[in-house]
C-alpha positions as CSV (number, residue, x, y, z in Angstrom):
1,X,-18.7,21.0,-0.9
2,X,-20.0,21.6,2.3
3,X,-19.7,24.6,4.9
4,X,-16.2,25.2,6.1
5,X,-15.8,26.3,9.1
6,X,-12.3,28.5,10.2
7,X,-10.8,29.7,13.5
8,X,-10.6,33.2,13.6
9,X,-7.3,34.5,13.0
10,X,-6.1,38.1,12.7
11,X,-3.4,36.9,10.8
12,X,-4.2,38.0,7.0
13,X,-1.4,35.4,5.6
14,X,-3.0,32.7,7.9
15,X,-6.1,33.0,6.5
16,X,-5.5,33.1,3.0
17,X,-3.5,30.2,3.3
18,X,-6.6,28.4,5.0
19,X,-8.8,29.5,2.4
20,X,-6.3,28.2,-0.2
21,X,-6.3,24.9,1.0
22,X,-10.1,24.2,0.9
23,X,-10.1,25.7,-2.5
24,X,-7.4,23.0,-3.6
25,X,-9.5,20.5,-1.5
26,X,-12.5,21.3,-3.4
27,X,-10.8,20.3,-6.3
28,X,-10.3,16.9,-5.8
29,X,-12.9,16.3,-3.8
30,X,-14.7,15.2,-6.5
31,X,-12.3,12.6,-8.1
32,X,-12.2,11.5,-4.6
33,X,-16.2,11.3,-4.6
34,X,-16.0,9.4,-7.8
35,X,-13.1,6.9,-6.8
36,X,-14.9,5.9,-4.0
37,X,-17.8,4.4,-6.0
38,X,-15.3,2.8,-8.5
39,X,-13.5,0.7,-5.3
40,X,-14.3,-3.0,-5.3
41,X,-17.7,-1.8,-6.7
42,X,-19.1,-6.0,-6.1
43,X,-17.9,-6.6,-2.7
44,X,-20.6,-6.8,0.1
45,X,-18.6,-3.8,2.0
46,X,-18.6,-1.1,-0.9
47,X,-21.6,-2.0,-3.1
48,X,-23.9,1.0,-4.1
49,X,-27.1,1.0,-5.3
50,X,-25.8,2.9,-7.8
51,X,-23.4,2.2,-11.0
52,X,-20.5,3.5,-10.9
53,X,-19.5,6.4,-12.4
54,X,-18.8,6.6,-16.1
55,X,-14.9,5.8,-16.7
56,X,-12.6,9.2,-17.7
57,X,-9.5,7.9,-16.6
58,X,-8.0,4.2,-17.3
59,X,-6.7,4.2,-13.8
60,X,-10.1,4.5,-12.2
61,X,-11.3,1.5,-14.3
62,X,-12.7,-1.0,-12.4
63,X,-11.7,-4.4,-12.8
64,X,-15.1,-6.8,-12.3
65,X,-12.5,-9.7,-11.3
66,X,-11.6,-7.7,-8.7
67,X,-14.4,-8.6,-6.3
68,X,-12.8,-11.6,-4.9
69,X,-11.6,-9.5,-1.6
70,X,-14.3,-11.2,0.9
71,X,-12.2,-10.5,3.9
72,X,-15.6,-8.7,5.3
73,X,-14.3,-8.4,8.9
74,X,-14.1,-4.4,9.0
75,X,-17.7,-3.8,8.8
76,X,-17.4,-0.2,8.2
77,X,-19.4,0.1,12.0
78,X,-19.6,4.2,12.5
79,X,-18.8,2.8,16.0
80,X,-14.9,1.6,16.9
81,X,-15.1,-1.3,19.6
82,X,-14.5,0.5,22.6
83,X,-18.0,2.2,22.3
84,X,-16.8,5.4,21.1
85,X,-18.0,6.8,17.6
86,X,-15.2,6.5,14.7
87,X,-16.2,9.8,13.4
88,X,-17.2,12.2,16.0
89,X,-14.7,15.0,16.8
90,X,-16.0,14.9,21.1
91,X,-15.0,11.3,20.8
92,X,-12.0,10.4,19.3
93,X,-12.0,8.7,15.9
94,X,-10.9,10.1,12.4
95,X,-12.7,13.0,12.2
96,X,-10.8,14.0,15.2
97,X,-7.8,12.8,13.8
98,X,-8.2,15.1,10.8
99,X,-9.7,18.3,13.0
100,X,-6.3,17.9,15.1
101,X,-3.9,17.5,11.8
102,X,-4.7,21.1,10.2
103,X,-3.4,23.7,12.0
104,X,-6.5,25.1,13.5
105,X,-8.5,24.7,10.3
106,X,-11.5,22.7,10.8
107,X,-14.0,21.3,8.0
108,X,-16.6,20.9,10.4
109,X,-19.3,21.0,7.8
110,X,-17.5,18.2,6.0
111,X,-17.6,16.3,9.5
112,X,-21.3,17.1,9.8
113,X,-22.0,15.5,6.1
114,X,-20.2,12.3,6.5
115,X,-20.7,11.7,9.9
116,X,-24.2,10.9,9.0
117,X,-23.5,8.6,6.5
118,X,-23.2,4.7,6.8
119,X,-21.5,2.1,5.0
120,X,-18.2,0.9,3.6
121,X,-18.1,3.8,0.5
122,X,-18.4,6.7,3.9
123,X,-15.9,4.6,5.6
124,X,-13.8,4.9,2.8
125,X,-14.9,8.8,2.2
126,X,-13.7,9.2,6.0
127,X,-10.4,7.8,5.4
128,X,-9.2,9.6,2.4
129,X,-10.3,12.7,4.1
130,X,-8.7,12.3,6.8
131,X,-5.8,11.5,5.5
132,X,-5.7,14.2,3.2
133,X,-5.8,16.5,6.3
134,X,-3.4,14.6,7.9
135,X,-0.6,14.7,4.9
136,X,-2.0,18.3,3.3
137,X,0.9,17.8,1.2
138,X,-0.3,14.3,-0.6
139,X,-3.9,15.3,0.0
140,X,-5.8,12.3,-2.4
141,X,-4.5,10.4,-4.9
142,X,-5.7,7.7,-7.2
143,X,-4.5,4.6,-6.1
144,X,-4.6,5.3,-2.5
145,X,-8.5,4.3,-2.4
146,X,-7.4,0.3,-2.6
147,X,-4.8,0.3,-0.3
148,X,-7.3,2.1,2.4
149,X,-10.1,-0.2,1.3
150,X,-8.2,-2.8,2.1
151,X,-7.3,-2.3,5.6
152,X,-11.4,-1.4,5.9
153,X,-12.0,-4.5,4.9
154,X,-9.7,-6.8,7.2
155,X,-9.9,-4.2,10.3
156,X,-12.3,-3.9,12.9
157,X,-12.6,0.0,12.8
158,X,-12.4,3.2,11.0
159,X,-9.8,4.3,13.4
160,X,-7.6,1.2,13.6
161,X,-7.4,0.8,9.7
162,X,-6.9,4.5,9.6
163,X,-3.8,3.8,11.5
164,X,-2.6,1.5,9.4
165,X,-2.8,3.7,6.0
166,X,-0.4,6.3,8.0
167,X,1.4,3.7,8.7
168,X,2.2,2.1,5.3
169,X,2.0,5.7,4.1
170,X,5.3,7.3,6.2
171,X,6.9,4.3,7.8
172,X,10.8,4.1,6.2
173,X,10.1,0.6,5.7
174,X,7.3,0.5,3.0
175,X,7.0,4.8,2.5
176,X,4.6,4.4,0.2
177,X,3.8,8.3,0.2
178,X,6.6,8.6,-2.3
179,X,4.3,7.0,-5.1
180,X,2.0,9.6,-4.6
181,X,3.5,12.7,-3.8
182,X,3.5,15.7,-6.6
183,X,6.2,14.7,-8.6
184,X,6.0,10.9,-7.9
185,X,9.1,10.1,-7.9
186,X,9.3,7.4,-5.8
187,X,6.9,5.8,-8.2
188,X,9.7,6.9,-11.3
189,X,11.9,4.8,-8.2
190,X,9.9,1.9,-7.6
191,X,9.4,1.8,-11.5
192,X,13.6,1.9,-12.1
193,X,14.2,-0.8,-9.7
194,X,11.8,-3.1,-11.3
195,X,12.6,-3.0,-14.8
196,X,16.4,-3.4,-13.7
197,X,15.7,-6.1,-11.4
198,X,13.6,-7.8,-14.3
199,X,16.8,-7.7,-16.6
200,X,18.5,-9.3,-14.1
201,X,16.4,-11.8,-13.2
202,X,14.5,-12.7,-16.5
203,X,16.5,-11.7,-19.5
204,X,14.5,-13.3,-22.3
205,X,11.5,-11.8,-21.1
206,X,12.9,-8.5,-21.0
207,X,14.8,-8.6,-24.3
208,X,11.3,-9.9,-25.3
209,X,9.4,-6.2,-24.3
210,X,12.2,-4.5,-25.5
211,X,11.9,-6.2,-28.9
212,X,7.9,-5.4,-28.9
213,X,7.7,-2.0,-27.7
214,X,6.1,-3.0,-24.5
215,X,7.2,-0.3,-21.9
216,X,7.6,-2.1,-18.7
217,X,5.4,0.7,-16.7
218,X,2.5,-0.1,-18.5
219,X,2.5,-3.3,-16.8
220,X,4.0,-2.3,-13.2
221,X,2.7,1.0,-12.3
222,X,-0.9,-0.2,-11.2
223,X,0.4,-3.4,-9.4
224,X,3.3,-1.8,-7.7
225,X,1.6,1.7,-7.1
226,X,-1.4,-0.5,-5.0
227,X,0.5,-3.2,-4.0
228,X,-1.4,-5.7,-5.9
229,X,-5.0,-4.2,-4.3
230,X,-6.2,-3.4,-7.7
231,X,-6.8,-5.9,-10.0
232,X,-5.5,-9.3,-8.3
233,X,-7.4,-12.0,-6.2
234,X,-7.6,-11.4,-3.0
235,X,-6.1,-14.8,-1.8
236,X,-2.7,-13.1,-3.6
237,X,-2.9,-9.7,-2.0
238,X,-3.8,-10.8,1.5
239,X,-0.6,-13.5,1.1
240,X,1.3,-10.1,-0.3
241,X,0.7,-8.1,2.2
242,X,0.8,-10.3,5.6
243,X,4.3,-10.5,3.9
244,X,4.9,-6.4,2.9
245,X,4.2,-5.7,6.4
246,X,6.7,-7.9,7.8
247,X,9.9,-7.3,4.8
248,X,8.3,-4.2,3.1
249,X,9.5,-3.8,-0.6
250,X,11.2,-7.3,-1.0
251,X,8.3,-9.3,-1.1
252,X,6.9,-6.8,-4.2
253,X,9.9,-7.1,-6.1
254,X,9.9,-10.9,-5.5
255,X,6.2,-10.9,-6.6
256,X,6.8,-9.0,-9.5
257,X,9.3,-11.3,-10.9
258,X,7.1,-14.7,-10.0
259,X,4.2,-13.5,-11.9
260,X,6.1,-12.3,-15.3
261,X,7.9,-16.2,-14.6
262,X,5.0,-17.6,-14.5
263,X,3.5,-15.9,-17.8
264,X,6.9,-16.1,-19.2
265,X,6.7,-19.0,-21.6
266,X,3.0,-17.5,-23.2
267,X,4.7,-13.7,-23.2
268,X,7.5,-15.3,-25.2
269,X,5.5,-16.1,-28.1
270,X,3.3,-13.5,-28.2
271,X,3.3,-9.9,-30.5
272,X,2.6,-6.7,-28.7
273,X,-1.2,-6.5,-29.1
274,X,-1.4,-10.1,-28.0
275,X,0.7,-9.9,-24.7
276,X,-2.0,-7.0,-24.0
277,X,-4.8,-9.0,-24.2
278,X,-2.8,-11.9,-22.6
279,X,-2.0,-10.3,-19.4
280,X,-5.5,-8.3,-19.4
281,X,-6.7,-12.3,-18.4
282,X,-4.2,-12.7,-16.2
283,X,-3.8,-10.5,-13.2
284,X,-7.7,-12.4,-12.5
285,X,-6.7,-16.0,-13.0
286,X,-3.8,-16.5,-11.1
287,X,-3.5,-19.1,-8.3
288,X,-2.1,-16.9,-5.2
289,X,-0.4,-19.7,-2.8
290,X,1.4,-20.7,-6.0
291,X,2.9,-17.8,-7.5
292,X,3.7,-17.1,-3.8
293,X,5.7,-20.6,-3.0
294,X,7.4,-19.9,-6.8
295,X,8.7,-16.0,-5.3
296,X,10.0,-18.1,-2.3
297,X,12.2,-19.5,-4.9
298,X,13.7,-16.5,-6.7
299,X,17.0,-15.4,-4.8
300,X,15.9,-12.4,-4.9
301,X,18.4,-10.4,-2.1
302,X,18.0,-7.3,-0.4
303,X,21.5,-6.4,-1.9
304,X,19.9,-6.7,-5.2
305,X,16.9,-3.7,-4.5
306,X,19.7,-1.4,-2.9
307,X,22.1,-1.2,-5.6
308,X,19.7,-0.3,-8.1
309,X,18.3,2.1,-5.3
310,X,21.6,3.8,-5.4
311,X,22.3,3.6,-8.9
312,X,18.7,5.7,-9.5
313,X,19.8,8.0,-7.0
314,X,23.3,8.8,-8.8
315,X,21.7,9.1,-11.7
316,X,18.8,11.4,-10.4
317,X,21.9,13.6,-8.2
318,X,23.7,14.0,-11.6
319,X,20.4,14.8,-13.6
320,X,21.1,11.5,-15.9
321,X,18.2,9.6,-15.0
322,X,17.3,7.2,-16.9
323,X,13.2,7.9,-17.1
324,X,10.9,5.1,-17.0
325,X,8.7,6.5,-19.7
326,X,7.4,9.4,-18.2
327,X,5.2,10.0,-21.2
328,X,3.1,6.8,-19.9
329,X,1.8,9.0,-17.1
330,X,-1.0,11.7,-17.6
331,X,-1.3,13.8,-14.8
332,X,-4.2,15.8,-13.2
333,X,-2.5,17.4,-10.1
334,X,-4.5,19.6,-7.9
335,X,-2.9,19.8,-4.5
336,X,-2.5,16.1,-3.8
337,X,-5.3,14.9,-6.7
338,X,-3.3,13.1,-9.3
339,X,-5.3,11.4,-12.0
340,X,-3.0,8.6,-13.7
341,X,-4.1,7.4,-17.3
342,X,-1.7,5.6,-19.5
343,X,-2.8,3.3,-22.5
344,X,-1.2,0.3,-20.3
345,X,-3.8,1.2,-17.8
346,X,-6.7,1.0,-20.2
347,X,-5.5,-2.4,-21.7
348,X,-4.2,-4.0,-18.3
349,X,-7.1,-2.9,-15.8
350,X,-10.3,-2.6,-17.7
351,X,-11.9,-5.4,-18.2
């Protein structure tokens, strides 16, 4: 995929370790390719001329109610608003970004290819890239592609929204690398918390799931692993996130628990098939402002999130975890390239 291009090195250790890594790169390159076309395939900003790819994976399922994001402010320009070019290496920009990142090992012939292309699937293409240069050890996952999206779509430039992925990436405060490193476990985490948190809060409903088989990461693990990016109107994410940036994890706990409310009373007389196809409707129809007003109401405390933090961390430390049904998660890990497909992902994102 492309020529890559290396510094010379008389170091023989160096340079296998460099030729390594674009191997591993190579690999998931192509999911990355194919992700990119699968991202908010209707809105203005990503739309191809071509279909997207066929679906192999439930997570990469695209979600046709998903095209309400029409924040179109980040216009994908190949220029960043001081006049200098978002992706050339002499300039600045995230091409830069990514040659500087890598330890002398420069994909120049990747640079070359996408620095001729145009539109909001390169900017996206740029972004992942040069992320997965920047954190070698994440590299690309599935998932990551709405978040960055996102801030492409709300941001004026490449550069600036780059940013802002590090940022929500490998800041304490929202870390969301842990969901996508190797092992994810701070998905396995974020996952523990939440069905605890939903015991506590909404015991019916929980006793409910429990009674029908319904494993609680089939629902969470594509709206918590995005942050609601993937399959929810964009007048709820946007009203998600102004608050994630401010409170980080709080506000997607409280979120959590405001939606399941909400469909609580349907969920409760429903069998397992049915609540599938209920909340396969739902994550499209709900009215942002008001499940946001309704989390306002849940006392929901920070206390709350950090005890069952520590109690999943005693548990992991003593090797009694109690796993989140692991068995939900089908993984395709090639340096960073994870492909997650679960039967809750098939049922709660395709549409």
């Amino acid at each position: 995929r492309g020529t890559y291009l290396y510094a010379a090195s008389s170091n023989s250790s160096t340079s296998a370790r460099r030729h390594r890594r674009a191997r591993e790169t190579s690999d998931w390159m192509g999911t990355l390719d194919k992700d990119i076309r699968r991202t908010f395939p209707k809105h203005s900003l990503f739309r191809d001329q071509h279909p997207p790819p066929a679906e192999d994976d439930d997570f990469g399922a695209v979600d046709e109610n998903s095209n309400g994001h029409r924040g179109n402010r980040g216009t994908a320009s190949p220029n960043s608003s001081n006049g200098s070019s978002a992706d050339d290496p002499a300039t600045g920009g995230i091409a830069a970004v990514a040659k500087n990142n890598i330890d002398s090992f420069f994909y120049l012939g990747e640079v070359a290819r996408f620095s001729v292309e145009s539109g909001g699937q390169a900017s996206l293409r740029r972004l992942l890239h040069a992320y997965s240069i920047y954190d070698p050890q994440v590299g690309y996952c599935q998932g990551m592609n709405f978040i960055a999206a996102l801030f492409l779509m709300v941001m004026d430039d490449e550069e600036t929204a780059f940013w802002m992925f590090v940022s929500v990436m490998n800041e304490d405060v929202y870390n969301l690398r842990e969901l996508f490193v190797r092992d994810m476990a701070g998905t396995q985490e974020v996952l523990y918390v939440a069905e605890r948190l939903i015991e506590q809060f909404l015991p019916r409903l929980f006793d409910h799931f429990q009674l029908q088989n319904v494993q609680m990461s089939m629902i969470l693990t594509p709206w918590l692993m995005t942050i609601y990016t993937r399959n929810f109107p964009f007048e709820l994410v946007l009203r998600v996130w102004d608050s994630f940036l401010v409170e980080g994890w709080k506000v997607v706990y409280r979120t959590m628990l405001a939606l399941l409310e909400h469909a609580q009373p349907a969920l409760l007389q429903l069998e397992f098939e049915e609540i599938i196809m209920y909340l396969r409707e739902f994550t499209s129809t709900v009215d942002g402002p008001n499940i946001m007003m309704a989390s306002l109401k849940i006392s929901l405390r920070r206390k709350h999130i950090l005890k069952y933090v520590a109690e999943w961390k005693g548990l992991s430390e003593k090797g009694e975890t109690r796993k989140v049904d692991t068995g939900v998660f089908n993984r395709l890990n090639t340096r960073g390239s994870e492909v997650v497909s679960s039967m809750g992902f098939g049922s709660f994102v395709d549409t």
